[in-house]
N, C-alpha and C positions, 0 to 999 in steps of 0.2 A: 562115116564122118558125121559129125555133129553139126546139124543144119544151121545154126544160128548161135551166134555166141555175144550176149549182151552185157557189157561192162558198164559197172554202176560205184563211182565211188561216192565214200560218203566222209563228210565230216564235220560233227556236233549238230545233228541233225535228228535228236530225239524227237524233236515236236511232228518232225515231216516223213520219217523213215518208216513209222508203218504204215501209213497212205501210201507209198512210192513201194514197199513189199506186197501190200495187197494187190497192187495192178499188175504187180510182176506175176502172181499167183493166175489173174486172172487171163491173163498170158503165156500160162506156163504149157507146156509139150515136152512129149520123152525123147525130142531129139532138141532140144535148146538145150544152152546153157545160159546158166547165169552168173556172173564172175561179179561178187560182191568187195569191193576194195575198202576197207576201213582205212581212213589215213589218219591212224592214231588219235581217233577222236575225245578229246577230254570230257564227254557227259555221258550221257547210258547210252549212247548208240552203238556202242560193241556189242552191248549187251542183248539189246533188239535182235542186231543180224543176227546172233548167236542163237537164240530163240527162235529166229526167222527160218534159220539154213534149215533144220528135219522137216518144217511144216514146206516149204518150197521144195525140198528133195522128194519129195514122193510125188510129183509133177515133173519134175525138170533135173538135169542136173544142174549141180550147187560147187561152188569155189568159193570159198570164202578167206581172203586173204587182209592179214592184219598188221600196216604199216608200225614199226616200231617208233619213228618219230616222224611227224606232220613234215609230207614234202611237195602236196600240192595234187593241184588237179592233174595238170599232165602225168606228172609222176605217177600217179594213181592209174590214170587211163594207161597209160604205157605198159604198167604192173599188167592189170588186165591183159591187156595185148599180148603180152609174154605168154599166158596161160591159155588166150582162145585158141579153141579146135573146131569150131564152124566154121561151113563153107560160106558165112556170110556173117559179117560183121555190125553193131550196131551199139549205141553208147548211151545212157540215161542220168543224170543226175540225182542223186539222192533226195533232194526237197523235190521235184517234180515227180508227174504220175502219166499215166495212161491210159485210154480207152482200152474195155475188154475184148479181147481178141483183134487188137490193131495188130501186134505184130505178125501175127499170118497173112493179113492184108499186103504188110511191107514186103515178107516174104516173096508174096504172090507176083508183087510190082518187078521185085528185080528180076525173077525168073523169067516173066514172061517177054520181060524187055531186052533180057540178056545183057544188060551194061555192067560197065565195071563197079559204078556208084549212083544212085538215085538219090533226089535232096525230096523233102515232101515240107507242105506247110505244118505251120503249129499254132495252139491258141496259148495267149500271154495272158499270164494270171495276175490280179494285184487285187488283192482282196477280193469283193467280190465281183471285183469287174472283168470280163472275159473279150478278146481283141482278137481277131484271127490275122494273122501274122503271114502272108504268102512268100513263097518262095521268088522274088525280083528276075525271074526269068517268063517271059510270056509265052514259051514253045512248052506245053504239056503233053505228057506221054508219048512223045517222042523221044528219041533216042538222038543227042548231040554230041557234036565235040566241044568237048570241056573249055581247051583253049581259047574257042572263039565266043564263051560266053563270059570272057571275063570282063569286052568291051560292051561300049563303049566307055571314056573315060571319065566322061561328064555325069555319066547316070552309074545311080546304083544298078549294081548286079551281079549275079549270083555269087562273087566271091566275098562280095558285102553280108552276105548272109552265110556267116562262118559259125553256124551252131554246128556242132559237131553229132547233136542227139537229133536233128533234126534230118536223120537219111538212114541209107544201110551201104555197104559197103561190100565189093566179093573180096573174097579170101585172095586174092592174086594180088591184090594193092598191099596187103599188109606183107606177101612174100617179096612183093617188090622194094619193100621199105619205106612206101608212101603214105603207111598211118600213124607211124610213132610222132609224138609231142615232141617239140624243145622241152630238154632236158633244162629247168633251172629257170622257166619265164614264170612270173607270179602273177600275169593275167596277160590276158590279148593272146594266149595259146593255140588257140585257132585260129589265127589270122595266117601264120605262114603256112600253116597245117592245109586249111583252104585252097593261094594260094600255090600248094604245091602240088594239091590234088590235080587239080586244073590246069595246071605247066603240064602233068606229067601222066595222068592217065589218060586212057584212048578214048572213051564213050562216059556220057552219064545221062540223065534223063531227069527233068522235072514234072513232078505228079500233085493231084491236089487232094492226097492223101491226109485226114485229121487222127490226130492222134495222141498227140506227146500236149501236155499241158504243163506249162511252162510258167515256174513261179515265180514270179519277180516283189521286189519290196521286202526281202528278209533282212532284217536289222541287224543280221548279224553276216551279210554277203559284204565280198569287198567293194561292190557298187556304192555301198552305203556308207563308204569306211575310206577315210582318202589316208591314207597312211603310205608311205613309201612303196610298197609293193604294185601300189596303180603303177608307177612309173615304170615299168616292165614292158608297159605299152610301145614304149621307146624302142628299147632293145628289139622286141618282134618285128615292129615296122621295117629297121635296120634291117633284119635279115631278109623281110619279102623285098626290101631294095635293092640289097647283096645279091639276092639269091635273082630275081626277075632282071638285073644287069646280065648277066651269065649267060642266059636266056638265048636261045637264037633267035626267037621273033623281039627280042629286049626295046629295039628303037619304035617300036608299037605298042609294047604292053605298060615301058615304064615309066610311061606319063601317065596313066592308070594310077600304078603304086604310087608315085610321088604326089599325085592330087587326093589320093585318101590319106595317107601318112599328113598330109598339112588341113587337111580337112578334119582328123583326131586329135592333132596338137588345137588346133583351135576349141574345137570343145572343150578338151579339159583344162585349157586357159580360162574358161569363162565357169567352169563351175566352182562352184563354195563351197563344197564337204575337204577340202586339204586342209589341212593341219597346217599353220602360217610355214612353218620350216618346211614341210616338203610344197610349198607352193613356191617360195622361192628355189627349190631343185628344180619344180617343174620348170618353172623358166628357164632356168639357167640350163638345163638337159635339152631342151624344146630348141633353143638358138644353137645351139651348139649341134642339133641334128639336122632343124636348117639349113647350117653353114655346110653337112657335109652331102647335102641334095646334090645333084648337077644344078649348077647354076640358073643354065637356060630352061631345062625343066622345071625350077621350080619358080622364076619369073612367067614360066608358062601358064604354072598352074594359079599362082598369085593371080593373073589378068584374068584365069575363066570364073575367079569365085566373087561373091558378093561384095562390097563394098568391103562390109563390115569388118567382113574374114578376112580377107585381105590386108586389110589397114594394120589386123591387130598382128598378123604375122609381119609385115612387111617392119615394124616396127619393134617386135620382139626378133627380125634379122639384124637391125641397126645396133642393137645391145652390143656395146661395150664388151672384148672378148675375155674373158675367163678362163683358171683351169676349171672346167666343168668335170666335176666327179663320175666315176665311170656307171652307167645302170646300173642298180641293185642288183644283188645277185651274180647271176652268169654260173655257165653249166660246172667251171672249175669248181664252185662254190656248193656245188652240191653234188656229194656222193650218191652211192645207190643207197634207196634207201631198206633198212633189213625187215624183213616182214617174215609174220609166218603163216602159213596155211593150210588149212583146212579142205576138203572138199567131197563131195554126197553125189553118186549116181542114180537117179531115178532106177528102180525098180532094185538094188542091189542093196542100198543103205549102206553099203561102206563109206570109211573117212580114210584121208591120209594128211601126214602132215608134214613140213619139211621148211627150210629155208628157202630164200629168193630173193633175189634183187626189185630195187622197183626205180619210178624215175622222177622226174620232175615237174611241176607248173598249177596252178590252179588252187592253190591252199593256198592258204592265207587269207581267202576272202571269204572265210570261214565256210567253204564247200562252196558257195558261188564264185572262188575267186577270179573275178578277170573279168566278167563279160565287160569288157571295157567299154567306156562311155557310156552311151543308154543302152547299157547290156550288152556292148559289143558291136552286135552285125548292123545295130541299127544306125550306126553312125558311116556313112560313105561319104561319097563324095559332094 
């Protein structure tokens, strides 16, 4: 079996795709893989990987799989997933990069720890400033139950830090069904993802592992870009509410979920990149998902936050009730999408090529899509 299988979609990402190839090179072993996902990028970055796969395949092997029409991040990660065959799983984004020989280091972490899932820190890039980012869990190299570090409510933790590139994974979670993305969310992708890791597998371990360098500030991510597809943020939340009611510890955990889901409405109430029309959706989406909180939880969670935040939700609940339009999207609304692919064994040079399905979430924010709010995980409670 194939020790390590690393999925990397990419989309209009010419500027950053051979920096984020190189460090894969410099990472490369004849037992990884590397699952390259174009999601039908409109600039030269086909073109890149395509150049990229023979120089990578004589290191590593190569998959290189090419979405026929833009369906997102998730959809891209999922594609991937479909194709991995290591016993250990791990995800990179196309504008980000990596330290040489980090991932043997990863490797190394989860073997010896034996868990199911390991998260590790990372440093946050914006130009030229560099931030190191830890992992919101204070037990290191130790071996935890996932469950019990999703509290408390009040504080960030580890479920707040929903990078997805930011850990490795064993191959048991993804037979179990516990890696694949929502099909069809166009950012916050990893929020239920997170979430469900954490309800549902047995062990994980937090380490203060550096490695993955994380690009923030691209002009062209959906961070930057308030267009309709933020509001996807919604729908996600929705289901870690859905899904953490269900829950058999639920009357513990889901004042958690309700205090960060009203803690991301709040922030992107107050930012200024939407577009005047989808700022009035926001609202009118935002109230209307207030309204369908538990009540007492969510006056719960109104009393534990600031003033501020408070006031502006407790005032966007009073809104006037509307038919509010359903979130963008949703998984009806997107097929699979058809790819074709490509793939190179280390040491053999063959290819093969074929169809395949892929899935959904993370396009649109032109290859960043989603890390919602300040990039996602940075926003808690």
């Amino acid at each position: 079996m194939v020790k390590l299988s690393v999925i990397v979609p990419f989309y209009n990402v010419q500027s950053f795709a051979a920096e984020t190839l190189r460090s894969l090179r410099a990472n490369a072993h004849r037992d990884y893989e590397f699952i390259l996902v174009d999601d039908a990028s409109r600039d030269g970055t086909a073109e890149i990987l395509e150049r990229a796969e023979e120089e990578l395949g004589q290191a590593a092997r190569v998959i290189r799989v090419r979405h026929a029409a833009n369906s997102g991040l998730a959809t891209a990660r999922n594609t991937g997933l479909d194709r991995a065959n290591g016993e250990f799983i791990t995800f990179l984004d196309g504008d980000d990069w990596l330290a040489p020989g980090y991932y043997d280091q990863l490797v190394g972490c989860i073997e010896r720890l034996g868990c199911d899932f390991v998260r590790t820190d990372h440093v946050r890039c914006t130009g030229r400033s560099r931030t190191l980012v830890r992992v919101p869990h204070g037990r290191r190299g130790v071996v935890d139950d996932p469950r019990g570090a999703i509290l408390p409510a009040e504080r960030t933790t580890s479920v707040d830090y929903a990078y997805a590139w930011a850990g490795i994974y064993h191959r048991r979670l993804l037979d179990e069904g516990l890696l694949h993305f929502t099909d069809g969310l166009r950012t916050a992708e990893d929020r239920p993802w997170i979430w469900r890791l954490h309800r549902e597998a047995d062990s994980f371990a937090a380490v203060g592992l550096l490695g993955v360098f994380y690009r923030r500030g691209v002009a062209s991510s959906l961070t930057q870009i308030g267009d309709v597809r933020q509001l996807d943020f919604i729908r996600a939340f929705d289901q870690v509410v859905e899904e953490t009611a269900r829950d058999r510890d639920a009357e513990a955990l889901l004042p958690k979920a309700v205090r960060t889901y009203c803690a991301i409405i709040s922030h992107h109430l107050t930012s200024d990149r939407f577009e005047p029309q989808v700022a009035r959706k926001l609202r009118s989406m935002s109230a209307a998902a207030l309204r369908r909180l538990p009540p007492r939880l969510l006056t719960e969670a109104l009393d534990s936050m600031d003033a501020e935040r408070a006031g502006r939700l407790r005032r966007l609940r009073r809104r006037p009730v509307r038919q509010a339009p359903p979130p963008p999207g949703g998984p009806a609304a997107h097929g699979p999408a058809p790819t074709e692919v490509t793939g190179r064994d280390s040491g053999t040079g063959s290819t093969s090529s074929g169809g395949s399905d892929g899935q959904d979430s993370r396009p649109g924010r032109d290859n960043k899509t989603g890390r919602d709010g300040r990039d996602g995980a940075e926003v808690a409670a």
